[in-house]
N, C-alpha and C positions, 0 to 999 in steps of 0.2 A: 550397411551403415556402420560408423566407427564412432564409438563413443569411449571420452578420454573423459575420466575426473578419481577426485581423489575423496569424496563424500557421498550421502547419502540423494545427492541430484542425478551423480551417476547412473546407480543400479536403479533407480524409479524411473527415468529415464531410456534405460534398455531394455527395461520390463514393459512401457509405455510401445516401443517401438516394436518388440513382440507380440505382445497381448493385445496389442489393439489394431496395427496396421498390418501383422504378419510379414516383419523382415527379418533378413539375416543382419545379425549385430557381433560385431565382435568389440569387445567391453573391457580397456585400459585402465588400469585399477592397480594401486601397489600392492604388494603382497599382503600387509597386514587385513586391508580391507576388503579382499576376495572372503576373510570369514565371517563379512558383516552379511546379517540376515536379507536376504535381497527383497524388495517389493515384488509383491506378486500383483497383475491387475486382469481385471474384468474374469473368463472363465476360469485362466489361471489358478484365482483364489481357490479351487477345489485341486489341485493338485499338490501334491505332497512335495517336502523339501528336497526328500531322497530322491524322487522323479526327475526333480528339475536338476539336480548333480549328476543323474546319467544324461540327460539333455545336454546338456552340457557336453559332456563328454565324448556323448557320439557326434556333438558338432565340429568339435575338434579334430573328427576323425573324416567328415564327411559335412563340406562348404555348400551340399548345393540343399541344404534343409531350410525352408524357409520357416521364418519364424523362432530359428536355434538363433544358440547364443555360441560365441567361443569368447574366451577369457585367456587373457595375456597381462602376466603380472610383472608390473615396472615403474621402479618409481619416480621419473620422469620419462614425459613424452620425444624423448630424443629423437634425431633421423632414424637411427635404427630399431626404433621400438616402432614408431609409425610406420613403419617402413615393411617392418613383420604383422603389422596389423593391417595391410593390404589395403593402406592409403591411396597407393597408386591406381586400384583394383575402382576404389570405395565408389558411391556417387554422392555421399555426404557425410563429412564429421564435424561431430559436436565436441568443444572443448569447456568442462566443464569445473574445472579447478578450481577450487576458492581462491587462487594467487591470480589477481590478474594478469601480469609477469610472464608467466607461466603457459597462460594459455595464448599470449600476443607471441611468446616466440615458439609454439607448436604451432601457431598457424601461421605464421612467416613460412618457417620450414616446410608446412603442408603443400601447404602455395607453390613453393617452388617443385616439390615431387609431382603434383597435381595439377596444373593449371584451371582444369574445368572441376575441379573437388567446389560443392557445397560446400560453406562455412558455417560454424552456426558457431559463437562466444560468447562466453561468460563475462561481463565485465562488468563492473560496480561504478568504473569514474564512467559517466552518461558523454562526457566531452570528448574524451578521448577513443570511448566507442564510436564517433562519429567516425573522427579523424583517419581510424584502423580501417573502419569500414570502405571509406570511400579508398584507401589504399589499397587494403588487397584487391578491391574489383577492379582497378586501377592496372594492378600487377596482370591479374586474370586476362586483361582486356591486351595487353602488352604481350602478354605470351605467347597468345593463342593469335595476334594477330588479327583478332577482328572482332567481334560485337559475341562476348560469349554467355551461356545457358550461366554459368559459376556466379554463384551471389555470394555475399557476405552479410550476415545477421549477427546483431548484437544484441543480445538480451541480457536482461537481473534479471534473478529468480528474488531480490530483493525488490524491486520496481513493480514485476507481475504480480507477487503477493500481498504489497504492501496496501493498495486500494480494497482488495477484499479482506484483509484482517482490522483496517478501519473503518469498513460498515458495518462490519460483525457487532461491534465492539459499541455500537448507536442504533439505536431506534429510531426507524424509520429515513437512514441513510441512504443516499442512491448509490447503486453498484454502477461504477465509471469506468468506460473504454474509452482513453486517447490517446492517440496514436497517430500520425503525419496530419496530423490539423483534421482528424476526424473524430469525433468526437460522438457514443453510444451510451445515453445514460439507462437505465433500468432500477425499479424500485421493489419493492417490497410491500405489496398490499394484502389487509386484514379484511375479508369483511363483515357483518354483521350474522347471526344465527341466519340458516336459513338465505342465505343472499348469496349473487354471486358479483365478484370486485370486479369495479372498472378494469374493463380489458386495456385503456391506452390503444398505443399505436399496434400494440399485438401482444398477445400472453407467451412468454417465453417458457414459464415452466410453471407447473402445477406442487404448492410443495405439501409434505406428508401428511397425509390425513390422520394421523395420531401423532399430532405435532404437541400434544400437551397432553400424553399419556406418556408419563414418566418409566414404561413398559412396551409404548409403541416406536415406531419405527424411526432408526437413528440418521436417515436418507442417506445411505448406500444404497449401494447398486444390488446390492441382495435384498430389498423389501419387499420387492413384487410389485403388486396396487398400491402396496398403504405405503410406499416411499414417496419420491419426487418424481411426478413425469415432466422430463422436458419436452417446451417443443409440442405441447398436444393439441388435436385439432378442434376447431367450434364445439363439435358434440360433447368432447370430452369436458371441454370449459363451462358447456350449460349444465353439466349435472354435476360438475364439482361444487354444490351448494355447500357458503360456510368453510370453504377451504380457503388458505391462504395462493398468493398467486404471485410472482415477479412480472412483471409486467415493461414493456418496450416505452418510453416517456419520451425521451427528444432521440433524431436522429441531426444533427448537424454539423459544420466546418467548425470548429474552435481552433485558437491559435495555443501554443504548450501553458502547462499550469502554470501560475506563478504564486510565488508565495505572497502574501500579504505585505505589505510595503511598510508598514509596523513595525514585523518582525526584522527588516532586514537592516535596520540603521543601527550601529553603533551606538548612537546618542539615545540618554534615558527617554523616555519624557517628563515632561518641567513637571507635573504630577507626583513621581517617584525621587525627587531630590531632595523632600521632607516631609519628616514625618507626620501625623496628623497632629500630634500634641505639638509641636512646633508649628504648623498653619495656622492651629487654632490659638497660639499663645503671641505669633505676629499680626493675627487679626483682631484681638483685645489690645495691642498696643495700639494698631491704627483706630480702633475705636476710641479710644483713650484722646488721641490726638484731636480725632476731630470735635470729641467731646468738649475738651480745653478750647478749640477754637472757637466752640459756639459760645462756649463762655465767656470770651473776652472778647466776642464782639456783641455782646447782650450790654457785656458791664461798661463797655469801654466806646463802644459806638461806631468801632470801625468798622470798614470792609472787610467782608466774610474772608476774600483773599488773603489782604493784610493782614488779617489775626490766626490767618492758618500762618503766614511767614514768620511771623513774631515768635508762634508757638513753637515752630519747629527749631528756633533759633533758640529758644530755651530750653528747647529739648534736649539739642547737641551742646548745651551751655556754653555759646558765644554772644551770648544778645547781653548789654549791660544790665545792672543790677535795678529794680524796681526800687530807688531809696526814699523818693519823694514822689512817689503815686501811692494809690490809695491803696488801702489796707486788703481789698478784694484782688485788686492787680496783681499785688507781694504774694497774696498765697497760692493765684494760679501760676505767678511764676515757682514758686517751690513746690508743686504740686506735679508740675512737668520737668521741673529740674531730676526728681523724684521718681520721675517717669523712666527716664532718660537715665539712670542708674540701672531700672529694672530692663531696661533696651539692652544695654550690654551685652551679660549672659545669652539672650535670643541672639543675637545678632551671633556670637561665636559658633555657639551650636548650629546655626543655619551652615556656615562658612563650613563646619566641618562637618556636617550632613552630606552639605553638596559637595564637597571632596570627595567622602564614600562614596558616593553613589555614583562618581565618575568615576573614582579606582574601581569597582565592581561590575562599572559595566560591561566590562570583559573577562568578570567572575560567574562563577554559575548563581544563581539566585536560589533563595529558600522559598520553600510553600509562603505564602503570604496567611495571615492569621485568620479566620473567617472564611476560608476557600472552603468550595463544596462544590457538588454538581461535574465535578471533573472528571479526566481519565488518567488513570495512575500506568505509566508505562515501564513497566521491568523489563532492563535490556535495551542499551543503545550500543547493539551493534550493527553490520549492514541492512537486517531486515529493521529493529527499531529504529534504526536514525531516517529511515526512508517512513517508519509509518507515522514518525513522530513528522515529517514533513508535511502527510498527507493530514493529519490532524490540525495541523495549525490552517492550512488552506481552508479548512472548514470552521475555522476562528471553533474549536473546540477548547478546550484550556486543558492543560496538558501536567500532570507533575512527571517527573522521570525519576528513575531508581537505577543505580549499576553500581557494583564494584571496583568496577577498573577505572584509576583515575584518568587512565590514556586509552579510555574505549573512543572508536572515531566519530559515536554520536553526540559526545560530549561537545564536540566545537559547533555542531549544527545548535546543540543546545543553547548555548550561551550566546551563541548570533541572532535565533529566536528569543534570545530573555525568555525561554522558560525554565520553572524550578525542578532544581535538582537534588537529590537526595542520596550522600555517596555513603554507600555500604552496602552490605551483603543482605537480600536480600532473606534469608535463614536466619540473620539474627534478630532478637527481640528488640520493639523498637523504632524497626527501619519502616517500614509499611505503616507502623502510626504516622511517625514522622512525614511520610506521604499524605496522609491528612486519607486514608482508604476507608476508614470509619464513614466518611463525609462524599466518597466517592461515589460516583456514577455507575463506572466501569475499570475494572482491572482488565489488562493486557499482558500478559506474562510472555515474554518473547526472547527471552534470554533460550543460551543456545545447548542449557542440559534439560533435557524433560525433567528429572528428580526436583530440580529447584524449580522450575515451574509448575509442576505438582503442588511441591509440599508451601509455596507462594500461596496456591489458589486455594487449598483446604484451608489454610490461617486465614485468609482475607475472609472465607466463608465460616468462622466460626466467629469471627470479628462482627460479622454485615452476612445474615442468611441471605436477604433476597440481592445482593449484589449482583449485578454480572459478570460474567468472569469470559474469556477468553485463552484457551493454550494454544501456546506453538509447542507441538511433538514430532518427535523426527518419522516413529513407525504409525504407518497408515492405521494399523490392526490394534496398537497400543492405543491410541486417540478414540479411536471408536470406544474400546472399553472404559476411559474413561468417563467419555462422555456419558453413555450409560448410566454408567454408576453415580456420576454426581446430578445427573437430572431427576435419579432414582431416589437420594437422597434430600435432594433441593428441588421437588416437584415443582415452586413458588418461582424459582429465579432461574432468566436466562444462562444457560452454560452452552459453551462451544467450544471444540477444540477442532483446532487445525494444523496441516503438516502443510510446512511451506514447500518443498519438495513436491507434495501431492499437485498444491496449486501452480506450480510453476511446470512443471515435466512438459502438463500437453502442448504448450506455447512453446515449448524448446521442441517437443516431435513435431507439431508443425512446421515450425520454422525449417526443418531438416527436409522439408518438400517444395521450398519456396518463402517467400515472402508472402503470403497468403493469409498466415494468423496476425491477426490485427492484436486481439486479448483474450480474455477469459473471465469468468465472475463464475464464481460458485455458489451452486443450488443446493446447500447442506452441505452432504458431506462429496455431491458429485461436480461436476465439471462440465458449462456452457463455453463454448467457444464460439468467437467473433470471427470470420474470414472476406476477403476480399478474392472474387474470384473470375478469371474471364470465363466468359460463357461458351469461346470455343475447346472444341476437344470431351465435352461433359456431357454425353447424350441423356443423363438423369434434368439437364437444363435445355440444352438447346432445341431448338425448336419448340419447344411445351410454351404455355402460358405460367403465370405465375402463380393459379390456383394448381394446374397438373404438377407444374416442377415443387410443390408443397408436399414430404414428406413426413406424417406426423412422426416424433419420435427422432428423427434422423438430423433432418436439414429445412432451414425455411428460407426464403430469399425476402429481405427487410426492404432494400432500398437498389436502385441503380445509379451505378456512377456516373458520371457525364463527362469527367473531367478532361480526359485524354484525349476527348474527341473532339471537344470546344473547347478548350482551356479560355482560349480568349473573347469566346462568347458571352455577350451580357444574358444575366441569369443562369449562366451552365453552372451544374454544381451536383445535387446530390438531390435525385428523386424518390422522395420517401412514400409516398402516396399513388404508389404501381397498383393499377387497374388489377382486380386479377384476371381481365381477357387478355392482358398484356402477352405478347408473344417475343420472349427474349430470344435475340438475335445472335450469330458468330461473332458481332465485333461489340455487344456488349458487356460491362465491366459488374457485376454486382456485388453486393454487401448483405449478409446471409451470416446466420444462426445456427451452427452444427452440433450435434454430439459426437463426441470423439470417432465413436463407430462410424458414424454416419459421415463426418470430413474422409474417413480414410476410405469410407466407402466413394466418394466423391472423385478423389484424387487414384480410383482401380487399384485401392492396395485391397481389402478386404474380397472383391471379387479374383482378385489375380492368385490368391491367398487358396481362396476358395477350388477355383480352376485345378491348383496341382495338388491340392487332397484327392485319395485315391475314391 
């Protein structure tokens, strides 16, 4: 395995691909950033720095270690860097660059050294990921001459995180996989002392039984019992009384998200074009009006019509002068003559209200006065502008905070009409001016941990029981803090998250196939979605569906149908599998892993196993 990037997705990434599948990784990285602290996962985490810099070393010396790393420092992915990185050798690289650019012409180049090379890319524009995708397999298919193993995957590690850092961030949100029109929702249930919570269509994970001891368990992988189990079987779910539970809700087809059709017009609405002292100061004039009208067809005896015509004719002072009607007639005409002075002024202000409000429509807006209940998001950069999308689908109401006047979530902002808030978010002021007093939940997702620290302690001496959420780069730094502010904020929800964390296992999947569908996190651990055939898997094939049930590892949710009826009326996606079901060679399933337990799936952890002495 060849992994290329120039951030902290990399080395989580190649430590993912060690620590959990047992491969050989050799890991492209420029100089500077070989001395950034690398993630360590799962047994790893007991091994020391120094350890892993002779691992290192002796891999360099000696390719056939499974589970080493070698390290090649360059800072671009040119032919001749890839080329030394035994591209040609590899059977999958991941290009993982924050430049999209970047990683489209390393996997051009890859492509041509490789033809059957795995692809796996990072890319941010979702359109243009299409179009690359179906190109290089295109290329693949060209080269080799015939129908080949080599895929192309295009993933964000902004797209994979972004759905899990905006349930975090809401009570009692569903955790969403979609993905080619399949669509796995799962939730988050509480239940009463003593109870144990609706199962749904199947309990997915069990989470920490010291979930609100401000001293118990943080749900990592080092808790033991008192963490999260994913994945656990009947027995285990009847005795987890009182424990909280994620739970499997809908499995079905959905077509891709879309945003709110509100959000996506240009044009205000006729609502936001004035103000309420102006509605309400043209809705005393039309009261006015029709007052006068009734007045002069009381005094005067005409039709209600014709005395509203008259009125309004005197309104705009073109009706002639009342000189020889009665003394009632002359004052309601100067009465609305009167009127129709005080019309003026309304009338201008409306005109230049509604010019505002159309020059701004393509301004960013401000918090609106009276707002509460919201979520205040610091940081529209890749990962905010995608979670600020995933927020609005959920018609949540959103303020946003950044410094950069040309950060690229700002244009999703102002297309959405949501308010934005432009300054730092360290200075005094700016987090008022978010209206976070009033808030819901804060989101701190800006892309230095310091400032989303020193964010979330101000928010939290602002608003104790607030919610808070961080995005932190190091796995081991997030854990301590979370700790520490639950320690201090017993009362209120706190989370922190490393997008890196959540994204890594969907990019190691992906580097075995097309298999990982998503992921949703169980604290601070990792549920993974896969689509899998059932020949080749002797842990599936031939078994039933209650044998092929591994607690802890892998559970099979539903069976595809699609491949094999496409054009079948009702073929589709069978969720309600017997468990005397006996999966067959030619069928397609949809299944629930823990990381161990996918690589166990796919013989990396037994092949792993095999050549330990």
């Amino acid at each position: 395995m060849v992994v290329c990037g120039d951030d902290g997705l990399a080395h989580r990434l190649a430590a993912e691909l060690r620590g959990v599948y047992g491969e050989q990784v050799t890991l492209v990285v420029p100089a500077d950033r070989r001395r950034v602290r690398q993630p360590v996962v799962g047994r790893a985490r007991a091994v020391s720095a120094a350890f892993l810099d002779r691992m290192v070393n002796a891999a360099r010396g000696n390719g056939d270690n499974a589970g080493a790393e070698r390290v090649v420092e360059a800072g671009e992915p040119t032919e001749a860097v890839l080329a030394e990185a035994g591209v040609e050798r590899a059977a999958a690289l991941a290009l993982v660059y924050d430049d999209d650019e970047t990683n489209i012409r390393a996997a051009l180049t890859a492509r041509r050294l490789n033809p059957r090379l795995r692809l796996v890319l990072r890319l941010y524009n979702r359109r243009l990921g299409q179009h690359i995708e179906e190109l290089l397999d295109q290329a693949a298919t060209l080269a080799t001459g015939a129908a080949s193993e080599a895929s192309t995957v295009v993933l964000s590690d902004a797209d994979t995180a972004a759905p899990a850092l905006a349930a975090t961030a809401l009570a009692g949100t569903s955790k969403v996989v979609q993905t080619e029109g399949l669509m796995l929702r799962a939730v988050e249930r509480r239940p009463l002392p003593g109870q144990v919570a609706d199962p749904g269509l199947a309990t997915l994970a069990l989470l920490s039984a010291t979930s609100n001891d401000p001293a118990g368990a943080d749900g990592s992988e080092g808790d033991g019992e008192h963490g999260p189990r994913l994945l656990p079987d009947a027995a285990a779910v009847r005795e987890a009384t009182g424990r909280g539970t994620i739970v499997l809700e809908q499995v079905s087809y959905a077509g891709e998200p879309s945003v709110p059709a509100s959000g996506l017009t240009g044009v205000p609405p006729l609502g936001s074009l004035f103000s309420r002292r102006l509605r309400w100061s043209l809705a005393g004039v039309a009261g006015c009006v029709i007052a006068l009208a009734i007045a002069l067809t009381v005094l005067t005896g005409d039709h209600p019509l014709h005395a509203t015509y008259v009125t309004l004719l005197d309104l705009f002072a073109i009706n002639e002068p009342a000189l020889n009607q009665s003394t009632g007639r002359q004052v309601l005409q100067l009465l609305t003559g009167l009127l129709g002075l005080l019309l003026l002024p309304v009338l201008l202000a409306a005109a230049l209200e509604a010019f505002g409000a159309f020059r701004s429509a393509s301004g960013l807006r401000k918090p609106p006065r009276g707002l509460g209940g919201h979520v205040v998001l610091l940081g529209l950069g890749k990962i905010g502008a995608r979670v600020l999308i995933r927020l609005r689908e959920l018609n949540i109401p959103v303020v946003c905070v950044e410094a950069d006047p040309e950060a690229r979530g700002l244009a999703v902002a102002r297309r959405l009409r949501v308010p934005v808030v432009l300054g730092d978010v360290t200075q005094e002021g700016v987090l008022e001016a978010a209206k976070v007093h009033r808030a819901h939940a804060l989101l701190a997702l800006t892309s230095v941990d310091t400032t989303n620290l020193e964010a979330a302690l101000y928010a939290r001496s602002v608003r104790a029981d607030l919610r808070v959420v961080l995005r932190l780069y190091d796995d081991d730094f997030a854990t301590a803090v979370y700790r520490t502010l639950r320690a201090a904020h017993p009362h209120a929800l706190t989370r922190s998250r490393s997008v890196t964390h959540l994204a890594a296992p969907a990019f190691a999947g992906a580097m075995f196939g097309r298999q990982i569908l998503g992921a949703i996190p169980v604290e601070r651990r990792v549920l993974l979605f896969a689509a899998l055939e059932v020949a080749g898997h002797p842990q599936l094939e031939g078994r039933t569906v209650r044998e092929a049930f591994r607690a802890g590892a892998w559970r099979v949710l539903a069976l595809d149908t699609r491949s094999r009826t496409e054009d079948a009326p009702g073929a589709g996606l069978v969720w309600e599998l017997p468990e005397g079901y006996v999966l067959g060679a030619g069928d397609r399933v949809i299944l629930a892993a823990t990381r161990r337990g996918f690589a166990e799936l796919l013989g990396r952890r037994s092949r792993d196993a095999a050549q330990r002495p």
